[in-house]
Short mmCIF file of the C-alpha atoms (twelve columns), coordinates in Angstrom:
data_MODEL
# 
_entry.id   MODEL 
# 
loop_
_atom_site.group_PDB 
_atom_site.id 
_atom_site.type_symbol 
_atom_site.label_atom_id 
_atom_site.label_alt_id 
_atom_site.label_comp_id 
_atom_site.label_asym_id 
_atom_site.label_seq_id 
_atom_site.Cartn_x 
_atom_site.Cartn_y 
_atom_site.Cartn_z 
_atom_site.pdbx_PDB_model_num 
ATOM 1   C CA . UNK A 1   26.786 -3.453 -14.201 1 
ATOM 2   C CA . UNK A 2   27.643 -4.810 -10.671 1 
ATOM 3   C CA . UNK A 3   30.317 -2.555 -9.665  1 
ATOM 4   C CA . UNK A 4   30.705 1.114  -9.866  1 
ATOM 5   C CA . UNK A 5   34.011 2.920  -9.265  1 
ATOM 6   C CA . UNK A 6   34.185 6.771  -9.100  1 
ATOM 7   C CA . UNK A 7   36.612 9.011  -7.704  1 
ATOM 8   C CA . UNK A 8   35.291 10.475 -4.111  1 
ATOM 9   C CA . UNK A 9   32.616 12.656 -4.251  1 
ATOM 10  C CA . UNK A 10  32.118 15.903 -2.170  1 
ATOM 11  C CA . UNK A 11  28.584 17.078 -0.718  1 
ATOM 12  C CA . UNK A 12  28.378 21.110 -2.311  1 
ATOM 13  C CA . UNK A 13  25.484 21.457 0.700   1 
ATOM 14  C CA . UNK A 14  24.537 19.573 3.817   1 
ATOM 15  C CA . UNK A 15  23.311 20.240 7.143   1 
ATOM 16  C CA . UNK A 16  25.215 18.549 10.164  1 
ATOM 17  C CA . UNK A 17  23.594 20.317 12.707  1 
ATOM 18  C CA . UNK A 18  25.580 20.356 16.214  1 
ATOM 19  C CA . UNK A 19  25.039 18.463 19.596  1 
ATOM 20  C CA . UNK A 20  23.509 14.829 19.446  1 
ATOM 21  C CA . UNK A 21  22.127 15.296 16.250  1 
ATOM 22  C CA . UNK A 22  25.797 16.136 14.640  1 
ATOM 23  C CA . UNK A 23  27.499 12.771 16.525  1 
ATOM 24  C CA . UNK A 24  24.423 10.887 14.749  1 
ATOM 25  C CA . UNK A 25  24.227 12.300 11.295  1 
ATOM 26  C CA . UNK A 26  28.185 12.938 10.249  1 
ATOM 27  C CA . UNK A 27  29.956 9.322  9.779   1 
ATOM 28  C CA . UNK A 28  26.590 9.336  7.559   1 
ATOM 29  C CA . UNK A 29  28.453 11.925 5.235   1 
ATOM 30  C CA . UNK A 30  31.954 11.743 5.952   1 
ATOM 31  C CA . UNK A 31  31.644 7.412  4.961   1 
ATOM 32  C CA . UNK A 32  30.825 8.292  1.487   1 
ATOM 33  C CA . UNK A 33  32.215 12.418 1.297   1 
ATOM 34  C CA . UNK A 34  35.763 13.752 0.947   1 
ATOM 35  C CA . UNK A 35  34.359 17.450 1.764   1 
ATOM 36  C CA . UNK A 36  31.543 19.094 2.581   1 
ATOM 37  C CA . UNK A 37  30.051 22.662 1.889   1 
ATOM 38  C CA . UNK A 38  28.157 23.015 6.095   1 
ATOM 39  C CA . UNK A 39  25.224 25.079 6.151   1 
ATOM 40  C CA . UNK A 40  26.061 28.185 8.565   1 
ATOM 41  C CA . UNK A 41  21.755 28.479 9.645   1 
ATOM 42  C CA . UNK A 42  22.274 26.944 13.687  1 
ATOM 43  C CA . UNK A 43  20.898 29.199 16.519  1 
ATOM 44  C CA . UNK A 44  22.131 31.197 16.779  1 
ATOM 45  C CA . UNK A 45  23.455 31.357 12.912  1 
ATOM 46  C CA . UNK A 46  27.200 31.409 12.244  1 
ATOM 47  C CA . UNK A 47  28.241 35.053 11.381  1 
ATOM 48  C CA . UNK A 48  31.837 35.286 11.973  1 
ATOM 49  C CA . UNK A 49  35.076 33.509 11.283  1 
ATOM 50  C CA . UNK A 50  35.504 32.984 14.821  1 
ATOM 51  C CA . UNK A 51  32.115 31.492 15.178  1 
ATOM 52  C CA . UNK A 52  33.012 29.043 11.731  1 
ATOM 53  C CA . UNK A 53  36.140 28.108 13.390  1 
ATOM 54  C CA . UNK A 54  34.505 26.604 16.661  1 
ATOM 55  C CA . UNK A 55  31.803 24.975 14.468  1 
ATOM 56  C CA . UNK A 56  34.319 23.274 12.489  1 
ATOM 57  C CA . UNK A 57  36.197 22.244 15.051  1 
ATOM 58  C CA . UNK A 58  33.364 20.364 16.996  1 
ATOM 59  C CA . UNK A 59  32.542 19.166 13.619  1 
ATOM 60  C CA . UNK A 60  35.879 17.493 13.417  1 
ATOM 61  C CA . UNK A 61  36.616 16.247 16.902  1 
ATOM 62  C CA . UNK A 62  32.458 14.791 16.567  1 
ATOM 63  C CA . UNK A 63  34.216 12.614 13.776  1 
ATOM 64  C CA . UNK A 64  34.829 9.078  14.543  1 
ATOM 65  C CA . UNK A 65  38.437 7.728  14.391  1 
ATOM 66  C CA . UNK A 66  39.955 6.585  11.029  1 
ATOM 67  C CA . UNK A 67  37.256 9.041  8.831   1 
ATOM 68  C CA . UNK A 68  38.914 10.969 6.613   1 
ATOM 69  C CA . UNK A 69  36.977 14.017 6.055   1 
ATOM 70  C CA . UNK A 70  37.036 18.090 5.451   1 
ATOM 71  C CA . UNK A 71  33.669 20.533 6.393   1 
ATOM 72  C CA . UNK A 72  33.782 23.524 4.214   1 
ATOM 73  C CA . UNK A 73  32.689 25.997 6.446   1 
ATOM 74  C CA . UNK A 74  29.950 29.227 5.352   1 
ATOM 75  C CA . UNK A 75  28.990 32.117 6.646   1 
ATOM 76  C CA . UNK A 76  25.366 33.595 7.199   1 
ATOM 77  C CA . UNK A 77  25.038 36.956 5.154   1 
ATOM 78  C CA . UNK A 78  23.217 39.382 7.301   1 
ATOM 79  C CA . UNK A 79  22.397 42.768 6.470   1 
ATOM 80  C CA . UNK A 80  25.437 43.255 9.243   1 
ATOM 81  C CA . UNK A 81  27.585 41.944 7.034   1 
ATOM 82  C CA . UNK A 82  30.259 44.566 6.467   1 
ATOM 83  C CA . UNK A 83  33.339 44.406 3.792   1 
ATOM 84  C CA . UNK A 84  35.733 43.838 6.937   1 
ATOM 85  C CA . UNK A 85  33.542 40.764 7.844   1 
ATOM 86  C CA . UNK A 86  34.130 38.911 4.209   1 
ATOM 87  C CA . UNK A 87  37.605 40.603 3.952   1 
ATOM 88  C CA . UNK A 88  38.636 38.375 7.242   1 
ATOM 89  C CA . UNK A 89  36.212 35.294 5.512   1 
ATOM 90  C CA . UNK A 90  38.454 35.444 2.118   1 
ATOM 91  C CA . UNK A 91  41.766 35.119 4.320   1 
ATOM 92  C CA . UNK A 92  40.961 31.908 6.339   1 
ATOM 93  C CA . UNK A 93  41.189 28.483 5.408   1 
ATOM 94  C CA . UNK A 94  38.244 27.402 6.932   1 
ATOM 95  C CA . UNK A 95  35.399 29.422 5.264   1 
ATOM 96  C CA . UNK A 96  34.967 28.912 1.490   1 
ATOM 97  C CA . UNK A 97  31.556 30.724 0.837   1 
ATOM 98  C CA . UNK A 98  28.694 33.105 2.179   1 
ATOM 99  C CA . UNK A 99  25.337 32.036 2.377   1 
ATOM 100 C CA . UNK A 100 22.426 34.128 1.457   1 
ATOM 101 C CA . UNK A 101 19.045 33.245 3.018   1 
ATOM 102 C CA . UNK A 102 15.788 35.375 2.403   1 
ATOM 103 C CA . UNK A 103 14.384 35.954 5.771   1 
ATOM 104 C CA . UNK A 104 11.743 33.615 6.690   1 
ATOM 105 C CA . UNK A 105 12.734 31.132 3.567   1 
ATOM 106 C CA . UNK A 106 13.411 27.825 5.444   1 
ATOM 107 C CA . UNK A 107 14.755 26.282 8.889   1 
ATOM 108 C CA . UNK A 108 16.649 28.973 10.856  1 
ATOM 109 C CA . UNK A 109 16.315 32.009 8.518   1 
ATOM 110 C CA . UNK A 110 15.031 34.595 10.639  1 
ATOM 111 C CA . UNK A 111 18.273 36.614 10.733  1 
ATOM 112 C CA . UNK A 112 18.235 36.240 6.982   1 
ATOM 113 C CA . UNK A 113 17.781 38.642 4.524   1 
ATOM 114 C CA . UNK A 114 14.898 41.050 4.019   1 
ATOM 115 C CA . UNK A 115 15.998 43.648 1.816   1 
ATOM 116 C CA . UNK A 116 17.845 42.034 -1.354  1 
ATOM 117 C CA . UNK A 117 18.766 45.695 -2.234  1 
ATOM 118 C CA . UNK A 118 20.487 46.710 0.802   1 
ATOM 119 C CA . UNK A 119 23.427 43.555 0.781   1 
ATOM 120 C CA . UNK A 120 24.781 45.047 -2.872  1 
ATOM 121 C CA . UNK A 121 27.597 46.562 -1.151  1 
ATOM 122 C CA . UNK A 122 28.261 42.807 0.484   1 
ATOM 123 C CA . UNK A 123 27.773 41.721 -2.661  1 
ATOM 124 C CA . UNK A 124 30.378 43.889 -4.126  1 
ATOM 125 C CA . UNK A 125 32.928 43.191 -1.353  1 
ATOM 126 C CA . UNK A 126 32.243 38.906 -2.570  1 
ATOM 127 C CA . UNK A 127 32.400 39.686 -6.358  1 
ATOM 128 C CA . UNK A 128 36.094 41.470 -4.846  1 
ATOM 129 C CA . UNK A 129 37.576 38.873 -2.915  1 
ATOM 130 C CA . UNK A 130 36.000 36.156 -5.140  1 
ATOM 131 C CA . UNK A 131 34.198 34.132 -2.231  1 
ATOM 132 C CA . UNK A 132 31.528 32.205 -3.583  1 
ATOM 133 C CA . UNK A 133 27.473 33.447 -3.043  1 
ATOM 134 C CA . UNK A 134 25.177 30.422 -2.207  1 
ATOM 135 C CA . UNK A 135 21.370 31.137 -2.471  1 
ATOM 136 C CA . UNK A 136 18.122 29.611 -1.312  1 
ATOM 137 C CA . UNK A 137 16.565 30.831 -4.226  1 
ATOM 138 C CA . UNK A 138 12.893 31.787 -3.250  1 
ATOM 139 C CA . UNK A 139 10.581 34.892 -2.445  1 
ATOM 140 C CA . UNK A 140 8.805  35.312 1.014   1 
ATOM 141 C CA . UNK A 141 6.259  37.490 0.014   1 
ATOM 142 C CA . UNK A 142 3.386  35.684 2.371   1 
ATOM 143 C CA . UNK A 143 1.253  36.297 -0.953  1 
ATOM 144 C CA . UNK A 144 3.155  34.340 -3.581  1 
ATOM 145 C CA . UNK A 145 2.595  30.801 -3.889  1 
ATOM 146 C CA . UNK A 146 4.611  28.437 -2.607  1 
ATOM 147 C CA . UNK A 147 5.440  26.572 -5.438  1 
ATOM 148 C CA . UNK A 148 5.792  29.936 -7.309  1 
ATOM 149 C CA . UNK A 149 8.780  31.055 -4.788  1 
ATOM 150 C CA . UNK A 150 11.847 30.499 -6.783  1 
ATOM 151 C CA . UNK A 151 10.822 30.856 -10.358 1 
ATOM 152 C CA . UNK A 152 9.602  34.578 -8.649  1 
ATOM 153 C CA . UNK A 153 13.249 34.491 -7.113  1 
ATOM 154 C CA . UNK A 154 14.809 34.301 -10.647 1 
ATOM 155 C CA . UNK A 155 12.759 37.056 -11.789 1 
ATOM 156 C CA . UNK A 156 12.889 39.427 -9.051  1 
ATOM 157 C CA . UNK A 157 16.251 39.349 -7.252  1 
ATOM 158 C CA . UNK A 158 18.723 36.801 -9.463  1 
ATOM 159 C CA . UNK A 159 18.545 38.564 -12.870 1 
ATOM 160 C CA . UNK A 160 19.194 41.792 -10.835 1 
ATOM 161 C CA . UNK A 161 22.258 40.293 -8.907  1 
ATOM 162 C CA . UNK A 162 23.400 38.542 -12.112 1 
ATOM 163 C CA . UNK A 163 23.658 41.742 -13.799 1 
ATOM 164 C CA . UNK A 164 25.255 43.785 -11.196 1 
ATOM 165 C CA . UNK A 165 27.632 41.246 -10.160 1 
ATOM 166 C CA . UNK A 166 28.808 39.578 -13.532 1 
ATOM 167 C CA . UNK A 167 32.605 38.043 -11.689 1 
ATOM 168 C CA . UNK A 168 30.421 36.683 -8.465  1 
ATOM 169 C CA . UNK A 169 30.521 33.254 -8.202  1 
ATOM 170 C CA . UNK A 170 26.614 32.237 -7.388  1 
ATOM 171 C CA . UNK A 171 25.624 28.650 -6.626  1 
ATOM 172 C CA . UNK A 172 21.493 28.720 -6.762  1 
ATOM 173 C CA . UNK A 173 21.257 25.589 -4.376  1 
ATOM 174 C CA . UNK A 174 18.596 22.824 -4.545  1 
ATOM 175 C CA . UNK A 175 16.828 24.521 -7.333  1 
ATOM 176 C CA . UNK A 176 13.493 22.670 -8.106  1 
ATOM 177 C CA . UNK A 177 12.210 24.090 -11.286 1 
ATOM 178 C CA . UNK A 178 12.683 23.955 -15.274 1 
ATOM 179 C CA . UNK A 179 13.002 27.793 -14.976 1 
ATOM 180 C CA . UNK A 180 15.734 27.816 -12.937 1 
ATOM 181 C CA . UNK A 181 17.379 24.764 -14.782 1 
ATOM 182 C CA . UNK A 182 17.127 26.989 -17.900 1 
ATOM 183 C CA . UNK A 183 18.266 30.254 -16.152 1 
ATOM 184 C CA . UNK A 184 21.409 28.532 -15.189 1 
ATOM 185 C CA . UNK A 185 22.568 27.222 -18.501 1 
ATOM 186 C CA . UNK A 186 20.915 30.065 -20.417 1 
ATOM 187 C CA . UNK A 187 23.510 32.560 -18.160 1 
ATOM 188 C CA . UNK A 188 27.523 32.942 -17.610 1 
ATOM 189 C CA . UNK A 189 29.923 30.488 -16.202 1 
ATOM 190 C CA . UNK A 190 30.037 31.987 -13.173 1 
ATOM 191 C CA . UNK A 191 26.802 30.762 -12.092 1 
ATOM 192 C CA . UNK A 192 26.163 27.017 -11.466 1 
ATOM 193 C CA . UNK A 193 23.691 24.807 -9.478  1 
ATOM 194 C CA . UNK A 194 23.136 22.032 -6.656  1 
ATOM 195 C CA . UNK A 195 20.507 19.508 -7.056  1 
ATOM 196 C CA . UNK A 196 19.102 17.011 -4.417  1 
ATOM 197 C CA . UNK A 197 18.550 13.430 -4.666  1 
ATOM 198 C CA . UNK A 198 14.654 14.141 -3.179  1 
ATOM 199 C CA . UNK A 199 14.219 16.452 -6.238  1 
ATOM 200 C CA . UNK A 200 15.421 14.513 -8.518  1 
ATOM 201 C CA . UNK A 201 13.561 11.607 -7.255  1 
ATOM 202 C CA . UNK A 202 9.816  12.716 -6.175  1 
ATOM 203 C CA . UNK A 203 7.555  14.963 -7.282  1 
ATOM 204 C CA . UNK A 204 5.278  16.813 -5.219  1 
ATOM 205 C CA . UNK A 205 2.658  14.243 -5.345  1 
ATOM 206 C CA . UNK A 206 4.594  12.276 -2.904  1 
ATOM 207 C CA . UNK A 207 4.184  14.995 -0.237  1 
ATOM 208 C CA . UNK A 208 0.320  14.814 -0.631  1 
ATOM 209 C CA . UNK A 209 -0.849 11.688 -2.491  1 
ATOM 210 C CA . UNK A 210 -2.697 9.763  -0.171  1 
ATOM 211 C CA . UNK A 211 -2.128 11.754 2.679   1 
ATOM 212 C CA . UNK A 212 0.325  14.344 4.294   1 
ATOM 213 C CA . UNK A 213 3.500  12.531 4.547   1 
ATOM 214 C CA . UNK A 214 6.042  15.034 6.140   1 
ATOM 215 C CA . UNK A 215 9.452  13.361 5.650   1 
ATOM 216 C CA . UNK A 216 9.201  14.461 2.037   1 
ATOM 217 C CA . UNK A 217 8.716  18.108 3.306   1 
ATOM 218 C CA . UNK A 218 11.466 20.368 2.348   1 
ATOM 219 C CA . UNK A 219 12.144 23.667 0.526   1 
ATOM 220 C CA . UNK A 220 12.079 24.674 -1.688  1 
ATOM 221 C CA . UNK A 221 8.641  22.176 -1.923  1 
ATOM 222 C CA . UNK A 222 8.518  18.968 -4.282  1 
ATOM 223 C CA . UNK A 223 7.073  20.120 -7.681  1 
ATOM 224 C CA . UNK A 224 5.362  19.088 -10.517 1 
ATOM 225 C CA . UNK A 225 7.017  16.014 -12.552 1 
ATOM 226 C CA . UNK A 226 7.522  18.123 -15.416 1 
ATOM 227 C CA . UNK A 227 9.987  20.130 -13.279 1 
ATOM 228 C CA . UNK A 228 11.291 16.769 -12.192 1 
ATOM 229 C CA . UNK A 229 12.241 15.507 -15.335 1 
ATOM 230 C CA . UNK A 230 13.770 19.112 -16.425 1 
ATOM 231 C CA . UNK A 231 16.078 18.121 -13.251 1 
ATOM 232 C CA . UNK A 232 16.576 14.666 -14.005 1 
ATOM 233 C CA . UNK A 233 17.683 16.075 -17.762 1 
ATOM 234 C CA . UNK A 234 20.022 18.670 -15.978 1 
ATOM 235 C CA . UNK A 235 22.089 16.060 -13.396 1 
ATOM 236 C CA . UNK A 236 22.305 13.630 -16.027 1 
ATOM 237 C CA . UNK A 237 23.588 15.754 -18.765 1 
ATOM 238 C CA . UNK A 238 27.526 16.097 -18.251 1 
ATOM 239 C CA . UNK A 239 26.949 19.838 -17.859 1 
ATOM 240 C CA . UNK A 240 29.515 21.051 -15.228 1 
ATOM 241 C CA . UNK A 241 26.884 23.976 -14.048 1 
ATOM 242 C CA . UNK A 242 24.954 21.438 -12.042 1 
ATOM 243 C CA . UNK A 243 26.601 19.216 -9.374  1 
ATOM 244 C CA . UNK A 244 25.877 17.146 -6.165  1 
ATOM 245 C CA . UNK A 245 24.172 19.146 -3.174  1 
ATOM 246 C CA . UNK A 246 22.176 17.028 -0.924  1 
ATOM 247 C CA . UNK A 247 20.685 19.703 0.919   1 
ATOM 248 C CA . UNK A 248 20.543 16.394 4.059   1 
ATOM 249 C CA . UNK A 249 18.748 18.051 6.481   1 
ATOM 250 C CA . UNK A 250 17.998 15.800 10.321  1 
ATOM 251 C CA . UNK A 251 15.301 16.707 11.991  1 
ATOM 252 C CA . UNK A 252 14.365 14.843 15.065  1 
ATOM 253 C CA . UNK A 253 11.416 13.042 13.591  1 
ATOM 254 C CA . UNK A 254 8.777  14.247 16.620  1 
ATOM 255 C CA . UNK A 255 9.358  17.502 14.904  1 
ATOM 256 C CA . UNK A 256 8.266  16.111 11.700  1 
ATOM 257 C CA . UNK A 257 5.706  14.355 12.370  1 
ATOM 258 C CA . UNK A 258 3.791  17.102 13.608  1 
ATOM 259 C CA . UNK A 259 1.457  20.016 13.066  1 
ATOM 260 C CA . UNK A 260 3.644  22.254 12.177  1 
ATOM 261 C CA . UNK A 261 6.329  19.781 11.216  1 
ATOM 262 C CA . UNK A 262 10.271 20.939 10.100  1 
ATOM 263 C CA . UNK A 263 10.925 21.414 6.683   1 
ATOM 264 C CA . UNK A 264 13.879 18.846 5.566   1 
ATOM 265 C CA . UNK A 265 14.963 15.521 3.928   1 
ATOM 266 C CA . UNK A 266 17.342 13.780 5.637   1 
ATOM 267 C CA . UNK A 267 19.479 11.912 2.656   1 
ATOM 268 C CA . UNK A 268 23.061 11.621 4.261   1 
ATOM 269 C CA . UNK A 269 22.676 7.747  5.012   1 
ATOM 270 C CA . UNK A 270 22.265 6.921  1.691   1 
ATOM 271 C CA . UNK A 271 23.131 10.142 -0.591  1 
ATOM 272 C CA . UNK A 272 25.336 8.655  -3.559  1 
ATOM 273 C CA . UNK A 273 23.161 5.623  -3.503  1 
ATOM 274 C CA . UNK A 274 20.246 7.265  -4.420  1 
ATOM 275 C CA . UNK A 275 21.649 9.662  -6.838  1 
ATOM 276 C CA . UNK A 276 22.748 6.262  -8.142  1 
ATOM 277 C CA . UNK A 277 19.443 5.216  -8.660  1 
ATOM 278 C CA . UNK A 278 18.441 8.272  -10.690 1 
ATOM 279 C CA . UNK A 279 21.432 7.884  -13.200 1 
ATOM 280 C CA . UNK A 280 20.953 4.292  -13.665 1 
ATOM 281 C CA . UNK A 281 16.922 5.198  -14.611 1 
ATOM 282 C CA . UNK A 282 18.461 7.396  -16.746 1 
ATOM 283 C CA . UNK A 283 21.033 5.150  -18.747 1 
ATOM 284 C CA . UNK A 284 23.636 7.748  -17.532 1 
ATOM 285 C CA . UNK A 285 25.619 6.168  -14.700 1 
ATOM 286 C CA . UNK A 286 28.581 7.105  -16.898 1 
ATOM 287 C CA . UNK A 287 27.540 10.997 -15.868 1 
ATOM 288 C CA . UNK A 288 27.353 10.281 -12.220 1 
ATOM 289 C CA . UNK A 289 31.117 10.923 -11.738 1 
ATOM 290 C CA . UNK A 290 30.854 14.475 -13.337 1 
ATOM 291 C CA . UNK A 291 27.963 15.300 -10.981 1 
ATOM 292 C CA . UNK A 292 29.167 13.887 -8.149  1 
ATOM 293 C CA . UNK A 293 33.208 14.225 -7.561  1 
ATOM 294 C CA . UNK A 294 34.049 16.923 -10.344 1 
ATOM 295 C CA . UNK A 295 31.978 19.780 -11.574 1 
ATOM 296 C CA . UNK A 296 31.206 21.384 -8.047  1 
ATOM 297 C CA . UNK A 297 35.894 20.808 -6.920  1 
ATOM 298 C CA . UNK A 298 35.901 22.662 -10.378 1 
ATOM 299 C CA . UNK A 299 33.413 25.714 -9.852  1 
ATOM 300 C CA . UNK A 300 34.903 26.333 -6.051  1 
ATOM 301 C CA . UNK A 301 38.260 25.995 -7.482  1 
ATOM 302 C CA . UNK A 302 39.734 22.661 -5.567  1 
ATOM 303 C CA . UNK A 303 41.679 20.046 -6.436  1 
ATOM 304 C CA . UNK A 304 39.565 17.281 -7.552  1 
ATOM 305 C CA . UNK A 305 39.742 14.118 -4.435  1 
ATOM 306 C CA . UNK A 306 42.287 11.363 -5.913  1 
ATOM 307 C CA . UNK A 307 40.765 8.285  -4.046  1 
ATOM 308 C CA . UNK A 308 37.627 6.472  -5.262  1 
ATOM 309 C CA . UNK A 309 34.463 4.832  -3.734  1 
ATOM 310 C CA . UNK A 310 32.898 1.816  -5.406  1 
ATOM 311 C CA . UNK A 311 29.150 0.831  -5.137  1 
ATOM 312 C CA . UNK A 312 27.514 -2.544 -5.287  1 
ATOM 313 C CA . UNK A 313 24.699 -3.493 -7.520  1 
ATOM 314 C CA . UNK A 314 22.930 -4.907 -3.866  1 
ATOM 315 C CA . UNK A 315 19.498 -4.337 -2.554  1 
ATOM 316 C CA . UNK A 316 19.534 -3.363 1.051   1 
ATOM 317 C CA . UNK A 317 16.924 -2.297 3.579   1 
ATOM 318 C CA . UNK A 318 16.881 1.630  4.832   1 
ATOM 319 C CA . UNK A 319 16.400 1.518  8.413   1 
ATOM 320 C CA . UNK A 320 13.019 3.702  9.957   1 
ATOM 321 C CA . UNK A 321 15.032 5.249  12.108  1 
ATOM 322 C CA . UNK A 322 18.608 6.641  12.641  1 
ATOM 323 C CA . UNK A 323 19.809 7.704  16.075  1 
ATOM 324 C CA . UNK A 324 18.476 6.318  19.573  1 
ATOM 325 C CA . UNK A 325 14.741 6.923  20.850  1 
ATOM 326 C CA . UNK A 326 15.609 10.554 22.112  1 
ATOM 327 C CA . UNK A 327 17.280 11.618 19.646  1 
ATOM 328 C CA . UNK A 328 15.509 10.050 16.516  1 
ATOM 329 C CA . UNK A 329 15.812 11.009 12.545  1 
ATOM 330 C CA . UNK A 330 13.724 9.313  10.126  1 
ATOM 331 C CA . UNK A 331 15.612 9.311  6.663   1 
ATOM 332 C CA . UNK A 332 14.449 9.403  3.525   1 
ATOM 333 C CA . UNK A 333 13.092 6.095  1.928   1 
ATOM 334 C CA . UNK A 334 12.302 4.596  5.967   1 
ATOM 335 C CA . UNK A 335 12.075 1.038  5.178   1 
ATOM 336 C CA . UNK A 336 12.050 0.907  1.420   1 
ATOM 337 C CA . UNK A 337 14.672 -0.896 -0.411  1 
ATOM 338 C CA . UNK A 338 17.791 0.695  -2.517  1 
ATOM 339 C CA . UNK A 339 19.626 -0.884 -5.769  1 
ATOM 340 C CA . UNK A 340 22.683 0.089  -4.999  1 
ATOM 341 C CA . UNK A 341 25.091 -0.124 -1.878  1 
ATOM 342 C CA . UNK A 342 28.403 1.730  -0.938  1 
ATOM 343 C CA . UNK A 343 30.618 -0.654 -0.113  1 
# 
């Protein structure tokens, strides 16, 4: 195959950040994107519909001329959050979802969530005005292990919410593990998945094999290939409860490469390419268009995009760098080549 045609895909979770690192990282997305789920987790976190408006709307004047593109704005669920709060949420355009994040989980989740039990009633007032729940699925108890923290998730927290909240939409985003691949097809339609190009790609032995290499840090962490190849099965099965999610997250790469570096993959510069790449190991590039431009328009209840990108069968070069030398992301693959090439 030399070509590949597929209607437009949308990205069901990305980080765009804001400032200089926003003006570097969108065309990346909104080349290749129709729409875009945007993470709500800046400092300070977006809260409000007011706050999601001006977000979006220095998302959209940060785009450059001609791109046609739509951010899906979320909210960050607080234990603040009050029924008002996601009342106002379900009546604007702008703000499709809420986003759950266990305090302490990842990058900017301090004003997340430390009592699961205590945001039922927000959870209620979703499930009513049928806004979509996306979770970073994974404990924070400092005494589970890290690669442990989302299969303990599933146990603890998502069976609960599952059960109490059968009509709430839940995304579990960039899950990383056979258990939670199982979980979602195992349980009702109304729950579904996003999956990552890194995860899909990598286990964890690229993280530490040879060394600490921190541009494949990210969390939920890189896990064994068996839970690989359980996500590799998922994508590339036609199942509409898992779809695209890159979870792209820029960090300036001084922050990386450090001792106490950022947790985050940036993928935006070459997303569909390298999910791509994983269907075409697969023999399933006939899947990709499932993944990638229907199942997650069908689950948030859009209209499917109507244009189409195509991709070459063309090897090409990732740069080291993105962005200028203040202001510098390294993306994922630095320097390696890539099969495939939007055109």
């Amino acid at each position: 195959m030399k070509t590949l045609t597929i209607t437009r895909p949308d990205d069901w979770h990305t980080h765009v950040r804001n400032g200089a690192l926003l003006k570097t990282v969108l065309p990346h997305t909104a080349k290749q994107f129709a729409r875009a789920i945007i993470m709500p987790n800046l400092k300070p976190p977006v809260t409000t519909v007011a706050q999601a408006l001006i977000y979006q709307d220095e998302i959209l004047q940060a785009l450059p001329a001609g791109m046609d593109f739509t951010p899906l704005m979320t909210l960050y669920l607080t234990g603040k959050t009050s029924e008002a709060d996601i009342k106002l949420a379900a009546e604007s355009d702008a703000v499709v979802a809420f986003k759950l994040y266990p305090a302490g989980a990842t990058t900017n989740s301090d004003a997340g969530v430390a009592n699961i039990a205590a945001i039922f009633p927000a959870l209620s007032a979703l499930e009513k005005y049928n806004l979509p729940l996306l979770i970073h699925g994974e404990v924070t108890d400092e005494h589970c292990d890290i690669f442990d923290r989302e299969r303990l998730f599933i146990e603890t927290h998502l069976n609960t919410i599952v059960k109490n909240f059968p009509a709430l939409r839940i995304v579990l985003e960039h899950v990383t593990t056979s258990e939670a691949v199982q979980f979602v097809k195992a349980t009702a339609k109304t729950v579904a998945a996003t999956i990552t190009p890194q995860h899909l790609l990598f286990n964890r032995n690229a993280l530490l094999a040879g060394g600490i290499r921190p541009h494949f840090y990210c969390l939920p962490i890189l896990k064994r290939e068996q839970h690989r190849l359980a996500l590799v099965a998922a994508a590339t099965s036609g199942n509409p409860k898992f779809f695209l999610g890159t979870d792209s997250a820029p960090h300036l790469s001084s922050l990386k490469e450090t001792a106490c570096g950022c947790a985050g993959c940036y993928s935006a510069h070459a997303a569909i390419e390298l999910y791509a790449e994983v269907f075409e190991r697969a023999d399933a590039l006939d899947k990709l268009e499932g993944f990638a431009s229907f199942y997650g328009a069908d689950f948030y209840r859009l209209p499917r995009n109507t244009t189409t990108i195509t991709l070459e069968k063309q090897t090409w070069t990732v740069p080291s760098i993105y962005g200028d030398a203040e202001h510098s992301i390294t993306p994922l693959k630095a320097g390696e080549t890539l099969s495939w090439r939007l055109r």
